[in-house]
N, C-alpha and C positions, 0 to 999 in steps of 0.2 A: 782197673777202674773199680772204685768203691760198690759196692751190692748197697744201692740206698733201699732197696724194699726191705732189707732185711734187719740192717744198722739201725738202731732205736736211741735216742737219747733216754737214758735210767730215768722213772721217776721217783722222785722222793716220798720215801711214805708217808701216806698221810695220817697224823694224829691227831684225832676229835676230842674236845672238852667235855665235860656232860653239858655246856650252854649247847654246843656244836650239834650234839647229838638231838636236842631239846627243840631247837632250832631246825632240825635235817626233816623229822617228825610232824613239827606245827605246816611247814612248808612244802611239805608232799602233796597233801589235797589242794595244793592252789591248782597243780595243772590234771588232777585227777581225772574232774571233769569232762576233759579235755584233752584227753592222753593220744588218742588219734591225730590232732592238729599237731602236738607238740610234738610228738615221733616224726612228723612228715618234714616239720622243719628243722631238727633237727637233719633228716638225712639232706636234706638242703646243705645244709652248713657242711655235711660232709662229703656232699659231692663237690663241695663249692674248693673243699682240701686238694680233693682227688684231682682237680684240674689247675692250682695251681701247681702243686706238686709235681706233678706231669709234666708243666714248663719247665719245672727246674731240672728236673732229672734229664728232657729233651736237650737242654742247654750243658748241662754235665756231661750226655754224653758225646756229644757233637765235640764239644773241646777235648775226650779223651781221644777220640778219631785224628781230629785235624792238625792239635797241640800237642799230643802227647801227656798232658796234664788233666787233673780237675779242680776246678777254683772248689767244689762242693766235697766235705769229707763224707758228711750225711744228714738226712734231714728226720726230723718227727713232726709227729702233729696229733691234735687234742680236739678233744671237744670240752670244750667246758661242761663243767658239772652242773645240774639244775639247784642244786642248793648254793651255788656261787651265783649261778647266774641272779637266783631271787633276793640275796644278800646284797649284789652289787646293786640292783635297779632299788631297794629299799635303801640301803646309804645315800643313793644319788635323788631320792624323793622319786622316783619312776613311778606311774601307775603299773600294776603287774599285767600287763595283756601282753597277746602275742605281737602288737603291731608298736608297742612300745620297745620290746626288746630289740624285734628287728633294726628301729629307727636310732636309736640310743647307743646299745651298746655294739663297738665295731672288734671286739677279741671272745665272741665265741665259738668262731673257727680261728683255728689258730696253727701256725705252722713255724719251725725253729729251725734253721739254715746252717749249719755249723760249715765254716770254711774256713783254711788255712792259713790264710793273710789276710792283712788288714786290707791290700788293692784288693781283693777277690771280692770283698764285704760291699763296696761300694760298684762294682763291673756289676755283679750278680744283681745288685737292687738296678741297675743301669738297664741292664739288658731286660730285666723283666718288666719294667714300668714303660718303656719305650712297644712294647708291644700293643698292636691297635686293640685290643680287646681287652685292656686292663689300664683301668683306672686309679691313679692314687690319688686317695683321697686324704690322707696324713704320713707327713713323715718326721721323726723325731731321732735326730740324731744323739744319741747318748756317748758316741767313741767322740765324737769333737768336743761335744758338752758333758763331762760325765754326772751322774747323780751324786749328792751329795755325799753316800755313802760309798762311792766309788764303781757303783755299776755300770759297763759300758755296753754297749749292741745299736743296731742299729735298728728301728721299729716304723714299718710300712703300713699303713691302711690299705688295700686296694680294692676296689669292686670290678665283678669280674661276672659274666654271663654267662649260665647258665642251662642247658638246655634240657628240657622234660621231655616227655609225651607227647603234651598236648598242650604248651606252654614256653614259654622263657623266664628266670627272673634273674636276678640281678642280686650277687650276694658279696659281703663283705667277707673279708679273710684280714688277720691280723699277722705278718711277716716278720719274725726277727731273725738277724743275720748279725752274725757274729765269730768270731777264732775260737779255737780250741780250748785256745788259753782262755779267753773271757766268757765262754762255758762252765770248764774248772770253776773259777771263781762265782758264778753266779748260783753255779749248783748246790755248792758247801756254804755260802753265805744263804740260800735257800732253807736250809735244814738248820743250819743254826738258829736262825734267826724265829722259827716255832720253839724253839727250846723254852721253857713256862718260865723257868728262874734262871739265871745268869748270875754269876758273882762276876763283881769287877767289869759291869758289861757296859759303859762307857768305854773302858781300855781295849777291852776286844772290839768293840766298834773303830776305835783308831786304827787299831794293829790289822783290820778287814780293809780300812780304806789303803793303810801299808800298803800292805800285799796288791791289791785292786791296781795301785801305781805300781809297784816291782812287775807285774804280770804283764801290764800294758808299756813300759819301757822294753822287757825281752820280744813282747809283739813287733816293737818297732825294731828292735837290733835284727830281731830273726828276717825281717823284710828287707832291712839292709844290707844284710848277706845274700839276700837272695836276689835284690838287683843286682847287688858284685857280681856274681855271679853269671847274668844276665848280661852285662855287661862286655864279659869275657869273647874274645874274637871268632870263636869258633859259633858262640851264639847268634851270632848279628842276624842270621836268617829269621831262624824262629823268631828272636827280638820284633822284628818287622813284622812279620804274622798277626802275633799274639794280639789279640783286641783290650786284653786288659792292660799292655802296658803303657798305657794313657795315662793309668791311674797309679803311675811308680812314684810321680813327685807328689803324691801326695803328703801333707804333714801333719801326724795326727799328735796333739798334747796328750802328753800319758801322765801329767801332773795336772792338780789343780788346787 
């Protein structure tokens, strides 16, 4: 079984501009203030990780017990940064308070599901949203619709409660679940795409959506060996078990 506490998805380094840096500065004293409220909600959002997380890892291990298998290879999870968070609410016109962010913005907890196949993508968002204590509130599927530039995952809103002290609340978590492979891809088109100057960066944009379809074509071959497989006589038990294989006829476009 996969060690999820331990497995981290890398993150990309981050390179600041002098606006960046300029910007990181003017926007520190907005919550200075205020630093006590903001720390508390913050650990909000990260309890709010801690307990989805939890589901999934619950659910990863129960299928390592029962299956044999994990639909989950490993998961991370983020808090957003306070100079993104005051960036995005100033693009979006936000007023900068605590009760605007909460209401507004739904990915500053954040949490990243990396699994095997493409059925595991959609079982995992299946099983977690079906539970009575979690709510989804948006979901946008990018593997049936991909983005323009070829990005695929699949991305969940859910609100999910909380328990304090001396309290309950009710906090948002942003869910993306995705293959190994549309990881890969999402990771290197990540870092690229900070890169300040680009020659010929219409062509590497092509050549990125390329690759984004080759990636998502072998997603689908490697699932289809893997029902073959599945399929095979000595399987037929397990086959019946499995809760995911509901989700074998699936057909996902790896063109568009």
């Amino acid at each position: 079984m996969p060690d999820l506490l331990k497995k981290t998805s890398p993150e990309p380094l981050q390179v600041y501009s002098d606006t960046d840096v300029t910007e990181i500065v003017e926007n520190a004293s907005l919550f200075l203030d205020q630093a006590v409220q903001y720390q508390e909600l913050m650990m909000m959002y990260d309890c709010a990780i801690k307990e989805v997380r939890t589901k999934l890892e619950v659910l990863n291990s129960e299928f390592s017990v029962r299956y044999q298998r994990n639909p989950i290879e490993f998961i991370s999870s983020r808090i957003k940064k306070p100079v993104s968070i005051v960036r995005k609410m100033r693009q979006r016109g936000l007023p900068l308070t605590f009760s605007s962010l909460e209401q507004n913005l739904n990915d500053v907890a954040g949490i990243r599901v990396i699994c095997s196949f493409i059925d595991d993508i959609y079982a995992v968002a299946d099983m977690l949203i079906r539970q009575d204590d979690v709510t989804l509130l948006e979901k946008k599927d990018y593997i049936k619709s991909p983005k323009e530039n070829g990005y695929r995952s699949l991305h969940l809103i859910v609100e999910i409660p909380v328990f304090f002290s001396d309290h309950k609340r009710d906090m948002k978590v942003e869910v993306q679940i995705r293959t190994i492979a549309m990881d890969f891809w999402a990771s290197l088109e990540h870092q690229l795409k900070y890169k300040k100057s680009i020659e010929d960066e219409e062509e590497i944009i092509k050549e990125l959506r390329e690759c984004a379809d080759t990636i998502a074509a072998t997603d689908a071959r490697m699932l289809s060996i893997r029902n073959r497989i599945h399929t095979s006589p000595n399987r037929e038990a397990a086959k019946e078990d499995d809760p995911i294989i509901r989700y074998e006829k699936i057909q996902i476009p790896f063109g568009h």
